[in-house]
N, C-alpha and C positions, 0 to 999 in steps of 0.2 A: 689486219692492217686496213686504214681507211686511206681512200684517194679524195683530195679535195681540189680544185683549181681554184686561183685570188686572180684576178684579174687586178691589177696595179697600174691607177692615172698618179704618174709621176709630175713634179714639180719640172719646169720647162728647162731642157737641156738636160736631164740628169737619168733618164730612161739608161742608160749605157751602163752610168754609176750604179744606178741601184737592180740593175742585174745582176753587176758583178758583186756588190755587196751580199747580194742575197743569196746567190749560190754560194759562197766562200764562208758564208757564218752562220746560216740555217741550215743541220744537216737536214730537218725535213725536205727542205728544194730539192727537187732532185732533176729539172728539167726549167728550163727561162726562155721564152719565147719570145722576141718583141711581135707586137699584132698593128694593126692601122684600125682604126674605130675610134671609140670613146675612153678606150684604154691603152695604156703604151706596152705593156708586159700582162703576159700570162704565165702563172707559175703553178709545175706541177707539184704536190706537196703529198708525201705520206706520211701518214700520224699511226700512233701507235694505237691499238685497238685500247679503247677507253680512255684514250687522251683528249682533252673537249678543244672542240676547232674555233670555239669561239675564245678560248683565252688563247689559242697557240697564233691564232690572226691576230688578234687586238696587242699580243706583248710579244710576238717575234716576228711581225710582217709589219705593222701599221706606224711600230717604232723605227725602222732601219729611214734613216737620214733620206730625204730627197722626195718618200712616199706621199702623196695628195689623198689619194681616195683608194677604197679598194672594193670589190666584189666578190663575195665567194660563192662557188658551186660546191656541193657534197655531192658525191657520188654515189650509187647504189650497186651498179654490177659493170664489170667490164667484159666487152664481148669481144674476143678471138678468133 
């Protein structure tokens, strides 16, 4: 299993929406943050090992209504 984080600049006023959108219809989401910076949400995402993170961003994150911009991180290891 891969962990990725999308950092999500939402369309103004709709941070709230497309939290909820995105947990309720992406099972990948599994965590929605709102943050203060240059981004309004942080979203935690697990992919399936050899699922590619650049189609599972660009056709199940970048599409959900309200989204402006996004940033991702791929992870490598998590530490305990």
């Amino acid at each position: 299993m891969q962990t990725i984080f999308i950092q999500v600049k939402c369309d103004l006023g709709q941070a709230y929406k497309v939290a909820e959108v995105a947990i309720e219809t992406v099972e990948q989401v599994s965590e929605v943050h709102s943050t203060s910076g240059q981004f309004d949400l942080l979203l935690k995402c697990y992919l399936d090992d050899g699922e590619d993170a650049g189609h599972f961003v660009t056709e199940r994150i970048q599409t959900v209504p309200g989204i402006k911009d996004t940033f991702t991180m791929i992870t490598f290891k998590a530490f305990t």
